[in-house]
N, C-alpha and C positions, 0 to 999 in steps of 0.2 A: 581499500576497496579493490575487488575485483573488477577490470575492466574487459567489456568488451565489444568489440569495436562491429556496428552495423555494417550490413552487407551482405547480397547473397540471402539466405533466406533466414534469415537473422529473426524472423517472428519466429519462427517452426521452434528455433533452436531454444528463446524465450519459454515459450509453453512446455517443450520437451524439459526442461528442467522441472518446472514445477509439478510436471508429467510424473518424469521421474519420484518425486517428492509424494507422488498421490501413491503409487502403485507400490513402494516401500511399507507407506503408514498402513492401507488398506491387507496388502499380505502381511504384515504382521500380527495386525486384529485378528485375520481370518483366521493365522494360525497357532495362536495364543487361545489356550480353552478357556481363560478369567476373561479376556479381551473379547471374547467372541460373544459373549453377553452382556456386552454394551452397545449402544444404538450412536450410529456414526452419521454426521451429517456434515456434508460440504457445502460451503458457502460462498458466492461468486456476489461479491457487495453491489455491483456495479456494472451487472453483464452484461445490458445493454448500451452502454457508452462508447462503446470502441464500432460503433455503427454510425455514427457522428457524421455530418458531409463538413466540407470543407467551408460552407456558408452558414452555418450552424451562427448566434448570435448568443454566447453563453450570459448566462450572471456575472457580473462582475466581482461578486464575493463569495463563487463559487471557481470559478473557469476565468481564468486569465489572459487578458488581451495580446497575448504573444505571440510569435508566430512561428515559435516553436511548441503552438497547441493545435494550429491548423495545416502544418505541414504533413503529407505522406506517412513519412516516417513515424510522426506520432499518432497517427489515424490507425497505421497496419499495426503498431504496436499492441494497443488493445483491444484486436481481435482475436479470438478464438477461444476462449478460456472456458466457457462452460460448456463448448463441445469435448474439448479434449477430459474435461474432469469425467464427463458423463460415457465416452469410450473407456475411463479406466476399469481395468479388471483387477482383482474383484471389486464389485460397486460396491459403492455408498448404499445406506439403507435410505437418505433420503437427499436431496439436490433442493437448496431453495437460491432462487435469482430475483435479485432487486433492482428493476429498473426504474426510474420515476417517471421517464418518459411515458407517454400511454403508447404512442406510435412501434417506440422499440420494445416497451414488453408484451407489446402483440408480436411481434418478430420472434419475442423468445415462445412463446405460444406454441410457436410448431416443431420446437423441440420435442416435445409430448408427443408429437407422431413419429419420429425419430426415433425416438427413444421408447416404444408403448411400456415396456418392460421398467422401466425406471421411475421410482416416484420421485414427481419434478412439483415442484411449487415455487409460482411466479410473483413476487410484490413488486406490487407498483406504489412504491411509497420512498420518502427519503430515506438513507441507505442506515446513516445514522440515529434517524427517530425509531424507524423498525428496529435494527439490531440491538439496540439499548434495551428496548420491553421484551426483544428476543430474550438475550441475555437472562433476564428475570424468570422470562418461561417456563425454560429448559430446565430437566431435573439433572443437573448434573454431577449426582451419583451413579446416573444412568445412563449417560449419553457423554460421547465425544465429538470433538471438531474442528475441521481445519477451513479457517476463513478465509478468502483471498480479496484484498481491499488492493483495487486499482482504478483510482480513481483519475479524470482527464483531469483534474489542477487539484485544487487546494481542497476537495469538499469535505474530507476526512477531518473528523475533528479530534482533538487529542481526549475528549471526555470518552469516546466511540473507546479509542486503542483502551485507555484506565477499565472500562468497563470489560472489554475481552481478556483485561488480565484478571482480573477479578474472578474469572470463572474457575480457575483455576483446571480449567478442561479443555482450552481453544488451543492450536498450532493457528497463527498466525501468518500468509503471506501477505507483505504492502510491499508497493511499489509508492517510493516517495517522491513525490514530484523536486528534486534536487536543482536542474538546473531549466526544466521547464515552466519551473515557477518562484520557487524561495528564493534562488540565487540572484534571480532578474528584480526582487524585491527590494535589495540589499541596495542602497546607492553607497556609490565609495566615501563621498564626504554625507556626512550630516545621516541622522536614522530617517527610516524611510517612513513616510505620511501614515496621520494618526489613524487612517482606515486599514492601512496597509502594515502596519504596526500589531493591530490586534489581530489580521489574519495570520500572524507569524504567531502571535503568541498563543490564537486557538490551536494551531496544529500543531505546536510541541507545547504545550498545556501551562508555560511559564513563560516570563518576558526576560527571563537569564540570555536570550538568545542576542541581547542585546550588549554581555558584556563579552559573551564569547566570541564574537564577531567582531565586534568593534573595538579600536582602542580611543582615548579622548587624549586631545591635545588642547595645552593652552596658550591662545594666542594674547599677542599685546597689539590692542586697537591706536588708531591716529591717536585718541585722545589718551590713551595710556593706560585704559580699564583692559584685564583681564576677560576672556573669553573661552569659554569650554568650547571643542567641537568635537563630534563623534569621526571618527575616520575608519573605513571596510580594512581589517585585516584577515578577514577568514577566506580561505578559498575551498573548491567541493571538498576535499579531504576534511575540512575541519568542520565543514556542514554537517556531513554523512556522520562523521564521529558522534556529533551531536545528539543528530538523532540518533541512534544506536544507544546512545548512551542513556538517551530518554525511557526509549524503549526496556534499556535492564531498570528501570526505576518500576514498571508495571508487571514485568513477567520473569518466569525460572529463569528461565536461560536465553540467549539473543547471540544467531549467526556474530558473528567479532568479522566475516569477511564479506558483506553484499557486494552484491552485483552491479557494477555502472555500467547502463545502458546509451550509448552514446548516437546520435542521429548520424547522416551521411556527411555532416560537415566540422565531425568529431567531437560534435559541444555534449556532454551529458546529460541526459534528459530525465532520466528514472534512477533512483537506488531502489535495487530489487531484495529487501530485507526479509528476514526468517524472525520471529521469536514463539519460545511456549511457553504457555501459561502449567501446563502440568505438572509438578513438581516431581511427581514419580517419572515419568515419564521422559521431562528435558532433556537428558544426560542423552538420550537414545537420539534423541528429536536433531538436538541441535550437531551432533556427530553425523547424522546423514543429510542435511539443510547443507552443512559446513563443505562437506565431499562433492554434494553436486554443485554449490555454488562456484567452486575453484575449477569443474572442470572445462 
């Protein structure tokens, strides 16, 4: 994993990568004559989330009781993302933001006067029930796409990612909740509770995660009967592996270097991972993902 370490204006420089990432893809459509007859659309899963207060009372099998979900650092972290997409030059032909809250995708609302020039469309629906019948939609012979899934805990589901690879048209940004939610799921002895079990095993789409983590020890009881227990061997490097690893199981190609984003008290909070689903395309994709994520 790439690290890097918060501080300073450490969102700016967040976005400005993914910045970077938009204004690469976008001038090369613009200046590819086959490319430029395709319809590009950007996708911000979750834009209004990073508006969140600090008294916010999440879902429990959405957003995680941590408090590495209510602190600063992870509040400014997901700010800004569907202003900076929507300053990129040259635009997108079209910007769709999902927020489910009503409150924040009335916030995003006035984007639209911000922007008058830019066709923007607002859902107020869950992030993952939309983009699955999105998915379906889209002609995509005729249109391309780069999503950005950054979600405040776990809501991303692994069926969501299966289905953007499937399109064989989406670039992919996610921000994986690494250590502001999975890792803190993980108890060192024993696997973690059967609710808390299946959240791990919807967001990487298998419950393998259970042997890559764990190892099982047997123990011998008073009375001399044998006993399995599960014991934490994995630490973030083998998490993020993981996913990464999941990830090339849906799409072309998949960044090998994300980004760990770490709060002010150096714990990990996010892996800021790249993949594509295009197959023509990847070789390009993940060469320039790869370039801005190391620098």
């Amino acid at each position: 994993m790439t690290g890097h370490q918060f501080g300073g204006d450490w969102t700016t420089e967040k976005l400005e990568r993914v910045r970077k990432y938009l204004t690469a893809y976008m001038t090369i459509f613009k200046s590819n004559e086959k490319a430029r007859k395709l319809r590009t659309i950007y996708v911000d899963a979750f834009a209004g989330t990073g508006y969140r207060t600090r008294g916010t009372t999440p879902n429990h099998q959405q957003l995680l009781p941590f408090p590495e979900l209510t602190e600063p650092d992870a509040e400014a972290f997901l700010k800004g993302s569907a202003r900076i997409a929507l300053e990129v030059e040259p635009p997108f032909n079209q910007y769709v933001f999902i927020e489910r809250d009503p409150a924040r995708a009335k916030e995003l609302e006035r984007l639209k006067s911000d922007f008058p020039e830019r066709k923007i469309k607002i859902i107020e629906q869950d992030a993952n029930d939309y983009l699955k019948q999105w998915c379906d939609q889209i002609d995509w012979s005729q249109s391309r796409s780069i999503v950005f899934l950054d979600p405040y805990g776990m809501q991303v589901s692994w069926s969501l990612i299966e289905k953007l690879g499937e399109t064989k048209a989406v670039d992919l940004w996610i921000l994986f909740p690494l250590g502001a939610a999975v890792n803190r799921l993980l108890r060192r002895k024993g696997l973690p509770s059967d609710s808390w079990s299946d959240a791990l095993t919807r967001i990487f789409g298998t419950d393998e995660w259970k042997n890559a983590f764990y190892s099982q020890e047997t123990q011998i009881t008073l009375f001399g009967a044998e006993e399995e227990h599960y014991v934490k061997e994995a630490n973030f490097d083998v998490i993020g592996n993981f996913f990464v690893n999941r990830l090339k199981t849906v799409f072309h190609g998949v960044a090998d270097n994300p980004l760990a984003l770490y709060n002010s008290r150096n714990n990990p909070l996010y892996l800021l991972c790249f993949a594509s689903a295009n197959p023509k395309g990847a070789k390009t994709a993940i060469k320039i993902a790869q370039d801005i994520l190391r620098k």
